[in-house]
PyMOL Python script that loads the backbone (N, CA, C, O; Angstrom):
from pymol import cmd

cmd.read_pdbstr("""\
ATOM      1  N   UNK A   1     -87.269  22.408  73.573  1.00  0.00           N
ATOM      2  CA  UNK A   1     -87.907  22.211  72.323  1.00  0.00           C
ATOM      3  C   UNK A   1     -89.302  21.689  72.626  1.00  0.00           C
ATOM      4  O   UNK A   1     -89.511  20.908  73.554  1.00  0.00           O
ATOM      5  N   UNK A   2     -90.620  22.324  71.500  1.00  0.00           N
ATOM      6  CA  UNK A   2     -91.218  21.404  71.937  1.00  0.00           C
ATOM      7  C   UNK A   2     -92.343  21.614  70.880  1.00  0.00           C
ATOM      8  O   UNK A   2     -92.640  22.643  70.273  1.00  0.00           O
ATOM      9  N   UNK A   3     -93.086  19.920  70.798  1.00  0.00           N
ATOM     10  CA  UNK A   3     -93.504  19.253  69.655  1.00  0.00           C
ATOM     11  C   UNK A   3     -94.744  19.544  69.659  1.00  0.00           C
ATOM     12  O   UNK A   3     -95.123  19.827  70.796  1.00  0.00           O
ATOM     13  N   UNK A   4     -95.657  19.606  68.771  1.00  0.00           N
ATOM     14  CA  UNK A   4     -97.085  18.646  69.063  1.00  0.00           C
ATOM     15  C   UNK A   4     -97.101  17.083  68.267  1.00  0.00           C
ATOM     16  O   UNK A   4     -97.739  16.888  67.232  1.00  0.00           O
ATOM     17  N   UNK A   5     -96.568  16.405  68.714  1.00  0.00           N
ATOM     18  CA  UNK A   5     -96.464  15.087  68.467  1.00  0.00           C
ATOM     19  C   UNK A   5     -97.517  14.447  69.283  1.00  0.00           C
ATOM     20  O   UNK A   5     -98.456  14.942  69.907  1.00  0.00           O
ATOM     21  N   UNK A   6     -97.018  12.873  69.080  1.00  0.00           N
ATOM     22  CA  UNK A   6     -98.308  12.032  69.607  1.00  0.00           C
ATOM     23  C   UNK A   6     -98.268  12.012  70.991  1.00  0.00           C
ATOM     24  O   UNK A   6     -99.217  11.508  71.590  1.00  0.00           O
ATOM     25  N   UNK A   7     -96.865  12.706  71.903  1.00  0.00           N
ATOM     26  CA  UNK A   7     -97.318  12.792  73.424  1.00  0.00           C
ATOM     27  C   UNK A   7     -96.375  11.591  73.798  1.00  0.00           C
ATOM     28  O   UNK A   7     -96.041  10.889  72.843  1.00  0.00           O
ATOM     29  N   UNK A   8     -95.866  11.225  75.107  1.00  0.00           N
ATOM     30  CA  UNK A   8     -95.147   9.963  75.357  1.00  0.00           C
ATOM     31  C   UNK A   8     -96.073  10.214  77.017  1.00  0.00           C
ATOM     32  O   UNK A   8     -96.540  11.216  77.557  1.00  0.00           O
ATOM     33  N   UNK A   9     -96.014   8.747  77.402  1.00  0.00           N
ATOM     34  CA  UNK A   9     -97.760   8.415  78.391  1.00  0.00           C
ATOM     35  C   UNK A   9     -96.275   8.234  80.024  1.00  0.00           C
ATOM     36  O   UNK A   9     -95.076   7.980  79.914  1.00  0.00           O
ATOM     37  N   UNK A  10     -96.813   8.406  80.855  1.00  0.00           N
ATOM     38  CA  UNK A  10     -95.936   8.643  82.319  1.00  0.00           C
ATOM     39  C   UNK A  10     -95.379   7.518  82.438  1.00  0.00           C
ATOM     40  O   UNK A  10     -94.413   7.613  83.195  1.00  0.00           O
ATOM     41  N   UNK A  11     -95.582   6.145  81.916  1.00  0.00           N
ATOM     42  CA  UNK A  11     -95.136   4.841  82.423  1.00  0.00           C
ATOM     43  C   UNK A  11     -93.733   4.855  81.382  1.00  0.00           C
ATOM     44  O   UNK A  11     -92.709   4.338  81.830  1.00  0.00           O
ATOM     45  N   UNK A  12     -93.711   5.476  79.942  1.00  0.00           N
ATOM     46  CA  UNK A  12     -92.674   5.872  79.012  1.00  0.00           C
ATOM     47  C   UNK A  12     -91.649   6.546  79.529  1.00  0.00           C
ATOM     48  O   UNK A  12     -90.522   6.100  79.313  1.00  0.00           O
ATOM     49  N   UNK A  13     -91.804   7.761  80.322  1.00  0.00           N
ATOM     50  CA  UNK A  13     -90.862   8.666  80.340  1.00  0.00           C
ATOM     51  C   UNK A  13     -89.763   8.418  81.111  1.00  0.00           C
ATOM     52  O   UNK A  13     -88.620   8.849  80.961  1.00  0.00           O
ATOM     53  N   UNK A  14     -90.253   7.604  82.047  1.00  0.00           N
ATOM     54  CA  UNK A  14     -88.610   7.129  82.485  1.00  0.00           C
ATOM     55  C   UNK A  14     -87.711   6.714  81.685  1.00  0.00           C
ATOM     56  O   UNK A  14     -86.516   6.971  81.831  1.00  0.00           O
ATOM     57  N   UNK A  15     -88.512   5.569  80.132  1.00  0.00           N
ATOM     58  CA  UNK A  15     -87.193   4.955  79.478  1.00  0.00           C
ATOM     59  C   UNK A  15     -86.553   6.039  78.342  1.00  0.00           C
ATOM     60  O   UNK A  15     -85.517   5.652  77.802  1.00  0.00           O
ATOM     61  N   UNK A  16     -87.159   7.569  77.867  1.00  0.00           N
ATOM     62  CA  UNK A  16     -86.725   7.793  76.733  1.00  0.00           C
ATOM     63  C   UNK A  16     -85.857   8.294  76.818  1.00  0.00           C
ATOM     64  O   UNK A  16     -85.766   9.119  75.910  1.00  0.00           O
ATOM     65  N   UNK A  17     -84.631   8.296  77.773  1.00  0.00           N
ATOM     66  CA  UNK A  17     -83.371   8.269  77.340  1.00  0.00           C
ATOM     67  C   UNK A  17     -82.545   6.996  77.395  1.00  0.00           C
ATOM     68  O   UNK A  17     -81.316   7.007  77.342  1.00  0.00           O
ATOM     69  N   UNK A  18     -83.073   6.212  77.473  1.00  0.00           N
ATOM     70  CA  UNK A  18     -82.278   5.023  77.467  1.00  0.00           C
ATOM     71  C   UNK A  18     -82.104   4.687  75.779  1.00  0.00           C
ATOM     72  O   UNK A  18     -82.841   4.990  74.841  1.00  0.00           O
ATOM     73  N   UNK A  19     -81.083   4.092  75.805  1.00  0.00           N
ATOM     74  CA  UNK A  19     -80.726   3.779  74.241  1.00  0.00           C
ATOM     75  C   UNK A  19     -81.126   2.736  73.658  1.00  0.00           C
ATOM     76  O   UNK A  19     -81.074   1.657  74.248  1.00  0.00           O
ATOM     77  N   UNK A  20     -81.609   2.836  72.377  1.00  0.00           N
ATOM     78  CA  UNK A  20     -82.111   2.248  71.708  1.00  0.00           C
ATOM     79  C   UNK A  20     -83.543   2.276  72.147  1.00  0.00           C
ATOM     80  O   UNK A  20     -84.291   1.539  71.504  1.00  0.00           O
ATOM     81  N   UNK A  21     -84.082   2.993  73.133  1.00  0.00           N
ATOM     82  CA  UNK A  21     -85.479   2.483  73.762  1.00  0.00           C
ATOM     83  C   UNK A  21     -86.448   3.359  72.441  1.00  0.00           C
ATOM     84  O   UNK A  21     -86.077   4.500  72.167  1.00  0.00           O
ATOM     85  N   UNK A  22     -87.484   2.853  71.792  1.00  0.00           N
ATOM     86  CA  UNK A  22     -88.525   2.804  71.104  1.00  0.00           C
ATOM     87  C   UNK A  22     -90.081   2.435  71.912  1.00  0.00           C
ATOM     88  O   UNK A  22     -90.613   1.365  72.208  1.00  0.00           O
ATOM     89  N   UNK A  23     -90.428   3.656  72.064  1.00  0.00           N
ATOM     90  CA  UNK A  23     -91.946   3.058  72.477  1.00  0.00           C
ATOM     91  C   UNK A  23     -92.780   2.715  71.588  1.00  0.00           C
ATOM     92  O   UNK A  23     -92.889   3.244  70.482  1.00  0.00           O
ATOM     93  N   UNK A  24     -93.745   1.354  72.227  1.00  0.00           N
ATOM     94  CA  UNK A  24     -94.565   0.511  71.102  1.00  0.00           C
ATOM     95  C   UNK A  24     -95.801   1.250  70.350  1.00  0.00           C
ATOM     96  O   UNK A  24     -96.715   0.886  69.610  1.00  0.00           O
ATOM     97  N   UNK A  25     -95.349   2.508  70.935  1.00  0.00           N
ATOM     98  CA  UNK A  25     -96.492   3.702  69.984  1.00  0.00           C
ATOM     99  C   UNK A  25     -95.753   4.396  68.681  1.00  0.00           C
ATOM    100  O   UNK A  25     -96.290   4.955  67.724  1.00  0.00           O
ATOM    101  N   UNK A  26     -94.688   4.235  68.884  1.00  0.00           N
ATOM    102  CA  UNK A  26     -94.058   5.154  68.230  1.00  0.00           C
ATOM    103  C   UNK A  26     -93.297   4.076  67.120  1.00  0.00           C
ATOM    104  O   UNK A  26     -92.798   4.443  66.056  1.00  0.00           O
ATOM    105  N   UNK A  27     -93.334   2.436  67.704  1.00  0.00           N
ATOM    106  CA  UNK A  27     -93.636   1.577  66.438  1.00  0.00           C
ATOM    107  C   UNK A  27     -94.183   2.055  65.280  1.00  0.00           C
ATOM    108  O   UNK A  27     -93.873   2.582  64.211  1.00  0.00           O
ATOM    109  N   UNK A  28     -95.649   1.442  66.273  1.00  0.00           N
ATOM    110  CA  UNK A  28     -96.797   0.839  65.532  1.00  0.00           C
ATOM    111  C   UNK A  28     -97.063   2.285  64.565  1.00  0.00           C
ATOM    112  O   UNK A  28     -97.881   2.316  63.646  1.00  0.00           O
ATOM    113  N   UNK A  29     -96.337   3.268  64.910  1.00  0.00           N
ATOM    114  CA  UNK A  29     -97.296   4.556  64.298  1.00  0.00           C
ATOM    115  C   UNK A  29     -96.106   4.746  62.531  1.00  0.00           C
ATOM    116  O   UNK A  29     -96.127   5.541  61.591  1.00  0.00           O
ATOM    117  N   UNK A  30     -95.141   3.395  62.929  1.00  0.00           N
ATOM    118  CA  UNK A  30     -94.023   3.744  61.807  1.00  0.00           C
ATOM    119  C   UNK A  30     -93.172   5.005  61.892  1.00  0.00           C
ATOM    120  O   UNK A  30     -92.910   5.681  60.897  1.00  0.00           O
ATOM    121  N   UNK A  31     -92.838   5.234  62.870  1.00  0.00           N
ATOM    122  CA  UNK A  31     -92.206   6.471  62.708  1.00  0.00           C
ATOM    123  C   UNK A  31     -90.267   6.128  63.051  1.00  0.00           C
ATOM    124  O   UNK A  31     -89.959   5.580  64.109  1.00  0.00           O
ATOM    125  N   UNK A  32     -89.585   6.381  62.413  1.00  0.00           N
ATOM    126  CA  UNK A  32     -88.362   6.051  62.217  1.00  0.00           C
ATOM    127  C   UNK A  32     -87.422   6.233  63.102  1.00  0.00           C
ATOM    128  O   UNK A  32     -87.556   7.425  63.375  1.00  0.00           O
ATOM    129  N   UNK A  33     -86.825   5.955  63.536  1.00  0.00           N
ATOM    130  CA  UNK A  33     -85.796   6.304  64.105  1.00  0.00           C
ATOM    131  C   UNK A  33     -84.858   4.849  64.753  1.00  0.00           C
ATOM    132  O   UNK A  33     -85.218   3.685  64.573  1.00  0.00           O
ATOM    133  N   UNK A  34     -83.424   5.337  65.634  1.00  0.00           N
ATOM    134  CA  UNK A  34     -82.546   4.291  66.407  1.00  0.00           C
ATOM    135  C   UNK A  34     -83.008   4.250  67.529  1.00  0.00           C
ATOM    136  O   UNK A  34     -82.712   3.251  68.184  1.00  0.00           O
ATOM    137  N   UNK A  35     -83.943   5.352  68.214  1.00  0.00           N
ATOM    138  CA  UNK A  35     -84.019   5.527  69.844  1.00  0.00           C
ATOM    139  C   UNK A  35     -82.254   5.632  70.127  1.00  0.00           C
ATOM    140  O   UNK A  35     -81.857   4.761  70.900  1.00  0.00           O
ATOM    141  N   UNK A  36     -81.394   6.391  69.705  1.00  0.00           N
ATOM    142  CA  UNK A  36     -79.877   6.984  70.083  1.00  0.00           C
ATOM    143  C   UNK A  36     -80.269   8.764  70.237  1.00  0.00           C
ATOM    144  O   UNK A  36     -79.714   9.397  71.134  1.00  0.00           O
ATOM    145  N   UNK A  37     -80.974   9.264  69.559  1.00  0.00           N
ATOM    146  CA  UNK A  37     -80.948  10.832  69.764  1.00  0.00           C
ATOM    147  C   UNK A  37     -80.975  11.565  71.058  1.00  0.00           C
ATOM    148  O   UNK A  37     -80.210  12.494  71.320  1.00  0.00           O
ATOM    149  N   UNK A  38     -82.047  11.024  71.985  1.00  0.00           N
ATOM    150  CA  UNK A  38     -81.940  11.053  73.150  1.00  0.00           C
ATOM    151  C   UNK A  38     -81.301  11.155  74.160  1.00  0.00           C
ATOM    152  O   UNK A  38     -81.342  11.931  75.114  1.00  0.00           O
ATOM    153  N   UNK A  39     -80.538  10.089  73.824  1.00  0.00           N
ATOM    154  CA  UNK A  39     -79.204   9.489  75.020  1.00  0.00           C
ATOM    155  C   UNK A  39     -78.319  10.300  74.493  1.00  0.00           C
ATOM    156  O   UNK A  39     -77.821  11.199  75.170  1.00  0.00           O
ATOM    157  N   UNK A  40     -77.942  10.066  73.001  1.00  0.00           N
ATOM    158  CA  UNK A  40     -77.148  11.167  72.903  1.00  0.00           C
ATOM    159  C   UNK A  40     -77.174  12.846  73.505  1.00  0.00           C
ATOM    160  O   UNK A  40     -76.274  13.529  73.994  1.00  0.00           O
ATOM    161  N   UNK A  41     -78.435  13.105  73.260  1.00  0.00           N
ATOM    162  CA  UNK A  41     -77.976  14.279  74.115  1.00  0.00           C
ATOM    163  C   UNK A  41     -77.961  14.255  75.447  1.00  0.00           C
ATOM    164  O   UNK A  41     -77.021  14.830  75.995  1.00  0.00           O
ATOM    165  N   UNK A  42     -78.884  13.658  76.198  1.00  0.00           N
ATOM    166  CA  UNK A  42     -79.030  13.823  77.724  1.00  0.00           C
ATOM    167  C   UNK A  42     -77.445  13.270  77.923  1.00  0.00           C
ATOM    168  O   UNK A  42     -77.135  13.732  79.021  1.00  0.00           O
ATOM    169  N   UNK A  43     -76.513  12.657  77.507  1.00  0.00           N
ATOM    170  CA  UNK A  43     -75.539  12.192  77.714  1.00  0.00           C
ATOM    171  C   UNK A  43     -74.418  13.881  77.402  1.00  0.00           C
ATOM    172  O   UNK A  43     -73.831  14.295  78.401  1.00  0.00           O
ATOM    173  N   UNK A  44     -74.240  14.633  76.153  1.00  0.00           N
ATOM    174  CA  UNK A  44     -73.960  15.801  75.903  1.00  0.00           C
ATOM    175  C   UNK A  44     -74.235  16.473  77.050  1.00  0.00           C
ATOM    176  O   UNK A  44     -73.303  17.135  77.507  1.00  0.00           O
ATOM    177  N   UNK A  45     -75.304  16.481  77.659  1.00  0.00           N
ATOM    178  CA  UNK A  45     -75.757  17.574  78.336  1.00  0.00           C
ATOM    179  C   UNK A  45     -75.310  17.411  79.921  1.00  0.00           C
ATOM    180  O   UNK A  45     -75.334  18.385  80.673  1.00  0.00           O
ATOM    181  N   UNK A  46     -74.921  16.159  80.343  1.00  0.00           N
ATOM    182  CA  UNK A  46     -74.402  15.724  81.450  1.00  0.00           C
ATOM    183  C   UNK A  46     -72.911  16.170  81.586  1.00  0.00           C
ATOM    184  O   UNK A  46     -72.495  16.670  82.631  1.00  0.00           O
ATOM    185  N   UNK A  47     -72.103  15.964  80.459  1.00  0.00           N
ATOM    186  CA  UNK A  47     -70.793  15.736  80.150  1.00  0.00           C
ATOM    187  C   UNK A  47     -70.718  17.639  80.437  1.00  0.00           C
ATOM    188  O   UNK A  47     -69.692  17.861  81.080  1.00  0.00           O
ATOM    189  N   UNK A  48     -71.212  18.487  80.248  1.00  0.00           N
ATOM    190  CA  UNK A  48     -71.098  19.652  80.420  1.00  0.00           C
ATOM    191  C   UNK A  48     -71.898  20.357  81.615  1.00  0.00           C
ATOM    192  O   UNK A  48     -72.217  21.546  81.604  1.00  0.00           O
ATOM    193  N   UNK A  49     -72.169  19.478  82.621  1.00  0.00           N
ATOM    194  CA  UNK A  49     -72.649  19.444  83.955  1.00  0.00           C
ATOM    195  C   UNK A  49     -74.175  19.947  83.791  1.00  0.00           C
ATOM    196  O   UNK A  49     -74.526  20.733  84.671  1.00  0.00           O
ATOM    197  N   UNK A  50     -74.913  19.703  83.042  1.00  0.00           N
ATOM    198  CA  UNK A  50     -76.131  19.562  82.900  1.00  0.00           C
ATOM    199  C   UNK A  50     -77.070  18.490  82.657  1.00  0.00           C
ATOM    200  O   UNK A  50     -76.759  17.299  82.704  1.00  0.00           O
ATOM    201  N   UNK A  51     -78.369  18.988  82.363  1.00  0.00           N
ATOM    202  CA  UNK A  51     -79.397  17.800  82.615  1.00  0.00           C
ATOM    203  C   UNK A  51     -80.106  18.139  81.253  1.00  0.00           C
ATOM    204  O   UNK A  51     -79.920  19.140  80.561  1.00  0.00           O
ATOM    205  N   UNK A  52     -81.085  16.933  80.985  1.00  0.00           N
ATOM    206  CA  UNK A  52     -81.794  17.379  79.922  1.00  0.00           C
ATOM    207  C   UNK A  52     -83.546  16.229  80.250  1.00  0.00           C
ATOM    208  O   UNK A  52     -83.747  15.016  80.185  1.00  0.00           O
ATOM    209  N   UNK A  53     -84.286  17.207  80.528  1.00  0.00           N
ATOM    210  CA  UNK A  53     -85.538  16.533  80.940  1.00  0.00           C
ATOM    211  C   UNK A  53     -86.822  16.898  80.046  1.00  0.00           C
ATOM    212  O   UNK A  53     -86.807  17.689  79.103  1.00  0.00           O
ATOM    213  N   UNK A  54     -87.534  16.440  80.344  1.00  0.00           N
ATOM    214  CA  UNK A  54     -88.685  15.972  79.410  1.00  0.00           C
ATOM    215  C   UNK A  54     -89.996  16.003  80.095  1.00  0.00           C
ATOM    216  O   UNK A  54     -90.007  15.396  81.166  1.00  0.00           O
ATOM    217  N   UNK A  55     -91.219  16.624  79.697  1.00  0.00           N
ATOM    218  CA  UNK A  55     -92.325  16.573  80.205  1.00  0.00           C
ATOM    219  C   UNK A  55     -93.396  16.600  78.815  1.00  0.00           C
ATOM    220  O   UNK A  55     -93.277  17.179  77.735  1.00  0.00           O
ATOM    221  N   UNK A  56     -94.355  15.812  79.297  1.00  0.00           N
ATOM    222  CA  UNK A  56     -95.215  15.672  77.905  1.00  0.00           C
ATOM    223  C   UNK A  56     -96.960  14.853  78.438  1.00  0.00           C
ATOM    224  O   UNK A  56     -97.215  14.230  79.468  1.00  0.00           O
ATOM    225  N   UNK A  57     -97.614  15.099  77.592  1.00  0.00           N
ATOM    226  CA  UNK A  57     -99.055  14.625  77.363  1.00  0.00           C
ATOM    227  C   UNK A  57     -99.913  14.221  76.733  1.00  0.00           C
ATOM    228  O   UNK A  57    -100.735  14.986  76.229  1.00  0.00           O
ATOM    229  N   UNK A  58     -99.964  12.929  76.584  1.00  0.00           N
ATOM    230  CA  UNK A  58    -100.590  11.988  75.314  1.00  0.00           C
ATOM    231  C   UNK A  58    -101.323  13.186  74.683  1.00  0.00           C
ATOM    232  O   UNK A  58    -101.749  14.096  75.394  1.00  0.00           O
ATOM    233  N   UNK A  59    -101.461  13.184  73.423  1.00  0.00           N
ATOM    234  CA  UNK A  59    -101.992  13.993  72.686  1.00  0.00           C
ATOM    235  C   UNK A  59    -101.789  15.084  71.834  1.00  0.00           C
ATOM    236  O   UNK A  59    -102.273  15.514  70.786  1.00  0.00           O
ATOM    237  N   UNK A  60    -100.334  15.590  73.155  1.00  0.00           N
ATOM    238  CA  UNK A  60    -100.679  17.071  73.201  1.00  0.00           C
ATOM    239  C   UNK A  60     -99.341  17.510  72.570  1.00  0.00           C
ATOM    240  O   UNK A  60     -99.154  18.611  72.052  1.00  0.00           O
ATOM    241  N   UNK A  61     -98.224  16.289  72.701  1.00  0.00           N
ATOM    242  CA  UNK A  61     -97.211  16.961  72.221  1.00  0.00           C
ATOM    243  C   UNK A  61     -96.189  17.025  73.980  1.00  0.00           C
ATOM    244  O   UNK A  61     -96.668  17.085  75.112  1.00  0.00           O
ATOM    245  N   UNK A  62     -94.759  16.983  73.574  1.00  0.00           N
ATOM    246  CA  UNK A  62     -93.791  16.797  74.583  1.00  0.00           C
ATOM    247  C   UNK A  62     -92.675  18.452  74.989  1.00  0.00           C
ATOM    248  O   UNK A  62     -92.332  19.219  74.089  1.00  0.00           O
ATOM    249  N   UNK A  63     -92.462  18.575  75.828  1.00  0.00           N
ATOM    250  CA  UNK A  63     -91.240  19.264  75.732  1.00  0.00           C
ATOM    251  C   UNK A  63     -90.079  19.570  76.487  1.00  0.00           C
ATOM    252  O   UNK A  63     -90.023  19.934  77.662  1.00  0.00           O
ATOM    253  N   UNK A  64     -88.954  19.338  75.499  1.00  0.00           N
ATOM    254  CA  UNK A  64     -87.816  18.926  76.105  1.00  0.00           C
ATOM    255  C   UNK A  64     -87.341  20.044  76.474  1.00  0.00           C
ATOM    256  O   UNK A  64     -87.743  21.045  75.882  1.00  0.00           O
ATOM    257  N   UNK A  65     -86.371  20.183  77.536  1.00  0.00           N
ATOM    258  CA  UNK A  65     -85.290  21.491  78.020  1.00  0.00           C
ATOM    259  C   UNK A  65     -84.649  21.308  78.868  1.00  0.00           C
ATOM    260  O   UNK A  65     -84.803  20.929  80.029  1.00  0.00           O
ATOM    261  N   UNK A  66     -83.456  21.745  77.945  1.00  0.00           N
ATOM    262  CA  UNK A  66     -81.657  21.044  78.446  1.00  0.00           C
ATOM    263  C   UNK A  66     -81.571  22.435  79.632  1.00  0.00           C
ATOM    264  O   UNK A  66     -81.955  23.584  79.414  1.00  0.00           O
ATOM    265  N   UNK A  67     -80.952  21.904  80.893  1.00  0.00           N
ATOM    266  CA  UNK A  67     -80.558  22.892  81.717  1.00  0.00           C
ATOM    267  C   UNK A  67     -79.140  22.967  81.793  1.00  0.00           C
ATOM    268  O   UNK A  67     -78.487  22.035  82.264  1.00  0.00           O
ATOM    269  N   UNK A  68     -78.560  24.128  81.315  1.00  0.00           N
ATOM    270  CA  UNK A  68     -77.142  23.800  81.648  1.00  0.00           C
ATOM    271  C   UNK A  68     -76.330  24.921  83.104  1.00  0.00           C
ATOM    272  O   UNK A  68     -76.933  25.891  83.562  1.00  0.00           O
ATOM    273  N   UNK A  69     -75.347  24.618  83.450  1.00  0.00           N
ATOM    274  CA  UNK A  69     -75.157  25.670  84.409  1.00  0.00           C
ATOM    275  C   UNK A  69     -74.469  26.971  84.170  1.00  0.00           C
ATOM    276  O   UNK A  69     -73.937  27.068  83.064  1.00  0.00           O
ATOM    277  N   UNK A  70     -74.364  28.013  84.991  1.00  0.00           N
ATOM    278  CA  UNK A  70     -73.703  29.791  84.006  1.00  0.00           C
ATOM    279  C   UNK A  70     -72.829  29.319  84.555  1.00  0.00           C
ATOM    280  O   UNK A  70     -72.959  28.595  85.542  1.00  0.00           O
ATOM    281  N   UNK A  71     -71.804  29.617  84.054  1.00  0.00           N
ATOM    282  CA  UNK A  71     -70.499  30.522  84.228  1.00  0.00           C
ATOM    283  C   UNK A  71     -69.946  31.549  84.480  1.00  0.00           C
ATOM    284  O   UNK A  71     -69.404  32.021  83.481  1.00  0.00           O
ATOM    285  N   UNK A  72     -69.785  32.332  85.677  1.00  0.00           N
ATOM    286  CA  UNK A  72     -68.933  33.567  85.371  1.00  0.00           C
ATOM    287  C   UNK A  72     -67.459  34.009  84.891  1.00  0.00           C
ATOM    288  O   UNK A  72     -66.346  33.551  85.150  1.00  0.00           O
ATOM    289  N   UNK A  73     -67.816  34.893  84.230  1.00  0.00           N
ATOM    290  CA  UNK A  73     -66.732  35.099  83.352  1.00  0.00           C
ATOM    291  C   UNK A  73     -66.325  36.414  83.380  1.00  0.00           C
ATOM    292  O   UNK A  73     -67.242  37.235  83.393  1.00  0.00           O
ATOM    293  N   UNK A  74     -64.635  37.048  83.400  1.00  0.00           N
ATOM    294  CA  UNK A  74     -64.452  38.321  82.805  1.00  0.00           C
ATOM    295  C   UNK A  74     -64.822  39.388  83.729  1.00  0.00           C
ATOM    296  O   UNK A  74     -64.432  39.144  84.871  1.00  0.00           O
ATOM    297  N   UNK A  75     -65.452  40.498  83.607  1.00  0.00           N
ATOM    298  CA  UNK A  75     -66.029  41.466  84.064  1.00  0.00           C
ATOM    299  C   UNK A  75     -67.014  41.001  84.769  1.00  0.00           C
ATOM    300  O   UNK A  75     -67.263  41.750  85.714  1.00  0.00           O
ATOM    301  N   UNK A  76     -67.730  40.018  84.712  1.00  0.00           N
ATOM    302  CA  UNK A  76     -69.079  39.879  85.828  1.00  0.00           C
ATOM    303  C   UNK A  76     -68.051  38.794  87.034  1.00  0.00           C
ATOM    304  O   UNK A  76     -68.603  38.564  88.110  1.00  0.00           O
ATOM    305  N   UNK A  77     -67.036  38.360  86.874  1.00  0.00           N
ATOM    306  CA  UNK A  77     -66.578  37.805  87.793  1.00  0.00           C
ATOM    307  C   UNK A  77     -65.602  38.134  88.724  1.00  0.00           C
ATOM    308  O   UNK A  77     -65.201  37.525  89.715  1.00  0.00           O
ATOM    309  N   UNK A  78     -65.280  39.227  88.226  1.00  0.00           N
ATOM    310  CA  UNK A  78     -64.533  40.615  89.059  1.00  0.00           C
ATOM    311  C   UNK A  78     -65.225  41.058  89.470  1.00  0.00           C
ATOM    312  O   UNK A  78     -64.759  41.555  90.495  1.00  0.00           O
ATOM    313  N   UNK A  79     -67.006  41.454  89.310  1.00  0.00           N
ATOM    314  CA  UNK A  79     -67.547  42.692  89.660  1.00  0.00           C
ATOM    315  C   UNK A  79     -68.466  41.614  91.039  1.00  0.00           C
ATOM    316  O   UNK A  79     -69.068  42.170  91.957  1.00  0.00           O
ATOM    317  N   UNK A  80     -68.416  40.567  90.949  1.00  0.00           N
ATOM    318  CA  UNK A  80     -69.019  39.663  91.804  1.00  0.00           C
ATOM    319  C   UNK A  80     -68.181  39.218  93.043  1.00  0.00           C
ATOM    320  O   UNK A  80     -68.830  38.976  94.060  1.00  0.00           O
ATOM    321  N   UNK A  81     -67.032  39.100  93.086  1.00  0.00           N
ATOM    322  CA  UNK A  81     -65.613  39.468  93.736  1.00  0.00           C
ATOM    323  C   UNK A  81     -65.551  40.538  94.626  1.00  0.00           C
ATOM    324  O   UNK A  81     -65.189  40.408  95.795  1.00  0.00           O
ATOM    325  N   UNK A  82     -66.012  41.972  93.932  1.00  0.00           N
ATOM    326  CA  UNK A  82     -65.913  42.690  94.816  1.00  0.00           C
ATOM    327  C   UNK A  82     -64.232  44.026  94.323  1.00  0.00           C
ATOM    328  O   UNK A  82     -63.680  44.997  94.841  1.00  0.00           O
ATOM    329  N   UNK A  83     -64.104  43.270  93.187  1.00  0.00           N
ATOM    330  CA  UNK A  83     -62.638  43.680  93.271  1.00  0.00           C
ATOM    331  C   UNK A  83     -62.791  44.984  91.879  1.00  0.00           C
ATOM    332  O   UNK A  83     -63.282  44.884  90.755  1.00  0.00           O
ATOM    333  N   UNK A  84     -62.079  46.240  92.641  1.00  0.00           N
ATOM    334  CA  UNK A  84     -62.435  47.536  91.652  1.00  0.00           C
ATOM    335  C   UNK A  84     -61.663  47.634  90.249  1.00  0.00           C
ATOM    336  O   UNK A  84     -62.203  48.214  89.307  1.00  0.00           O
ATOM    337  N   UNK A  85     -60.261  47.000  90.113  1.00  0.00           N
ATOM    338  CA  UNK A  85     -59.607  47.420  89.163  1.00  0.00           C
ATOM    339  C   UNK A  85     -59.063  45.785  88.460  1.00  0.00           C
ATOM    340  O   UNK A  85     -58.543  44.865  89.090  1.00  0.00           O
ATOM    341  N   UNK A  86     -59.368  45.828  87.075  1.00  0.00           N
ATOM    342  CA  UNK A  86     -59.659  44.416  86.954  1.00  0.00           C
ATOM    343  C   UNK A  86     -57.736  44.495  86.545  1.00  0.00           C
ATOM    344  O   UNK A  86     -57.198  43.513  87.057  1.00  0.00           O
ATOM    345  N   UNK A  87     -56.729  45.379  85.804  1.00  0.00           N
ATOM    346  CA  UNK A  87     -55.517  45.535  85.587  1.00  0.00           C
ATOM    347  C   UNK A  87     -55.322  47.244  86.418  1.00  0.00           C
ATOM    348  O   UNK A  87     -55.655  48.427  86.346  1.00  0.00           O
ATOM    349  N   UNK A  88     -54.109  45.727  87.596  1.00  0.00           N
ATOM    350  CA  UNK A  88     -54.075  47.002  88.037  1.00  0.00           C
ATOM    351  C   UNK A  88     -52.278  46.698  88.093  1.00  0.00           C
ATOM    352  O   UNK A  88     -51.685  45.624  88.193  1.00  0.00           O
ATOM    353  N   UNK A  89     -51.740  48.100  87.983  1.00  0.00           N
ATOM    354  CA  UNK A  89     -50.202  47.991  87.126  1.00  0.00           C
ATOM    355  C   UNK A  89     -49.021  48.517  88.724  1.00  0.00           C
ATOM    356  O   UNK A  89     -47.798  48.580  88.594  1.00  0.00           O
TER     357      UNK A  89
END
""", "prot")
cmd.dss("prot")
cmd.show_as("cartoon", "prot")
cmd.util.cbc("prot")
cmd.orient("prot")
């Protein structure tokens, strides 16, 4: 996802998944929130063997993107196998 918001500054980005964490910009600017959205997901996104990271630039706006891992499944996991007949009788 990604914003043009007010930007979060390099000394921030370590804490914004920590919970409850509110930066004193994002106070002072009144803007609402628990500081839980975050954690909540980077926490979601762990629990399903992924990550969820963050890069951003005062000014410019942030952006987030959850990495999660593939799965093979079905027909691509037979055909990756090696194996010709997926029912074979």
């Amino acid at each position: 996802m990604i914003d043009r918001g007010l930007g979060i500054s390099p000394s921030e980005l370590r804490h914004v998944f920590e919970a409850f964490y509110r930066s004193p910009q994002v106070a002072s600017a009144q803007i609402h929130g628990t500081g839980l959205g975050l954690t909540l997901a980077s926490e979601i996104a762990g629990a399903m063997g992924g990550t969820l990271t963050v890069e951003s630039e005062i000014g410019k706006g942030s952006a987030f993107t959850l990495h999660l891992p593939v799965l093979e499944t079905g027909l691509e996991a037979v055909a990756a196998n090696g194996v010709s007949r997926v029912n074979q009788q």
